[in-house]
Every structure is written in C-alpha cells, then in structure tokens.
C-alpha positions in Angstrom: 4.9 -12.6 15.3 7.6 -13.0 12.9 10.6 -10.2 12.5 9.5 -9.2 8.9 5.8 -9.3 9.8 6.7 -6.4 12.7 8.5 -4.5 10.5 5.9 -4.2 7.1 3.0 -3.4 10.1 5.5 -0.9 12.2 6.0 0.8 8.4 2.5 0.7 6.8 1.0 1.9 10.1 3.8 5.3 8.9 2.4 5.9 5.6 0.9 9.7 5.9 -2.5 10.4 5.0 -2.6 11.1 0.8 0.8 9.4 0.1 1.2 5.9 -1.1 3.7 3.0 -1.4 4.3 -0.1 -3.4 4.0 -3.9 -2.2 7.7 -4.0 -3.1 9.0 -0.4 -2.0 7.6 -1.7 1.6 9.1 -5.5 0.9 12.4 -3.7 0.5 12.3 -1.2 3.2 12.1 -4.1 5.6 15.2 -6.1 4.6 13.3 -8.4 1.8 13.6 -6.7 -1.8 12.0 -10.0 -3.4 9.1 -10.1 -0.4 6.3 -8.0 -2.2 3.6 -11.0 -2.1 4.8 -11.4 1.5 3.5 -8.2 2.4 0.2 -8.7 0.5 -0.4 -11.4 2.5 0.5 -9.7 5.8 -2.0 -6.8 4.5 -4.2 -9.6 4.2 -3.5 -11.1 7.7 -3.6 -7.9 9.9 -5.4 -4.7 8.2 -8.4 -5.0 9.8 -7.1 -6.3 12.9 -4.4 -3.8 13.4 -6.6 -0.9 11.6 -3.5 -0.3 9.2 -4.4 2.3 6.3 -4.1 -1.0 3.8 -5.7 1.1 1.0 -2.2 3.6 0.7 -0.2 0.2 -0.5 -0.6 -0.3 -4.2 1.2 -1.8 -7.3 4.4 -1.1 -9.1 3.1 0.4 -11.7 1.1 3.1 -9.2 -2.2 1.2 -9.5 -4.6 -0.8 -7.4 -4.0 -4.6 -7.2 -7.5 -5.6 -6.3 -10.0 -6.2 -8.6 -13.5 -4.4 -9.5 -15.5 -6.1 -7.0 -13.2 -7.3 -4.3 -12.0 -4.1 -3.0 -10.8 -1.5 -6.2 -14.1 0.3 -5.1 -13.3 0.5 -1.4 -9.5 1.0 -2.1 -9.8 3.5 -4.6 -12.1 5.6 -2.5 -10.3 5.7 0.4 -7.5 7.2 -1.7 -9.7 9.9 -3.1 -11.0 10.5 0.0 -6.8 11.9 1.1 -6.8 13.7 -1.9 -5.2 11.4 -4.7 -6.0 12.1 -7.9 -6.0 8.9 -10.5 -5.3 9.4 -14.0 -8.0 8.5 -17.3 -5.9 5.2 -16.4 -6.0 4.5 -13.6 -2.7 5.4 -12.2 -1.3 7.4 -9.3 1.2 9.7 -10.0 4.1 9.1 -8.1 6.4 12.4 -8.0 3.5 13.8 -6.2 1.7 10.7 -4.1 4.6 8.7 -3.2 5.9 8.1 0.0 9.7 7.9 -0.1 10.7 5.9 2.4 13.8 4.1 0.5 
C-alpha cells in the first residue's frame, strides 16, 4: 500500500463520531493539498474493506458529493444518525460539525 494511501485510511479511521471532514482538508493533512480526488478514490478502494466511517468525509462546500441514488441516502443518514443537523440546503455547518485536524 502506497505511503499516502496509509496515511488518508490511518486519518479517516480518526474522524470522531458526529464531526466531519472535507476530501481536501484530509488531502492536505496527509502531505497532498491538491490530492482531494485521490482520497475519493481511496474512499472508494477501502471503505468497506477497512470498515472506515466513509460517510464523515464530505465536500468543500460542507455537502455530500454523492448523488440521490448512489449513496446521498445512505450517506446522509449515517450523519444524522451522530447527530448532524443539515440545513434547508443541504449543508453542514462547519463551526459546529467540523473536525479540525489542520
């Protein structure tokens, strides 16, 4: 497993219960500010393998990536489920859901 790969698991496998982080807050956490796909992809590659809470890793603009019908239900849900309350928009706030870990 690549170095980068170990590090966005090791981190996303941190993220408390009813916080959240950002594709690109993680990306640059790890040593690779411009990496954000990259750790989509590793999302991708090792969630359910690896059991990593996938659903507390959203957009930059504190929203859910995935579309209505491939995983926004699911997603959305889970994040209810720890307590995070979305907005008539569909946004997160992030002064009170965001994990700071920069």
């Amino acid at each position: 497993m690549e170095w980068f790969t170990e590090q966005v698991i090791g981190l996303i496998s941190q993220i408390p219960e009813g916080k959240f982080v950002s594709y690109g807050q993680v990306a640059k956490a790890c040593g690779k500010p411009r990496a954000a796909r990259q750790v989509a992809r590793i999302l991708k590659t090792y969630s359910a393998k690896l059991n990593l809470p996938w659903h507390r890793v959203i957009n930059s603009q504190f929203k859910i990536s995935l579309g209505k019908g491939n995983g926004y239900e699911e997603q959305k849900s889970l994040l209810i489920a720890e307590g995070i309350v979305f907005d008539n928009n569909d946004k997160i706030d992030p002064r009170k859901y965001r994990w700071d870990i920069e």
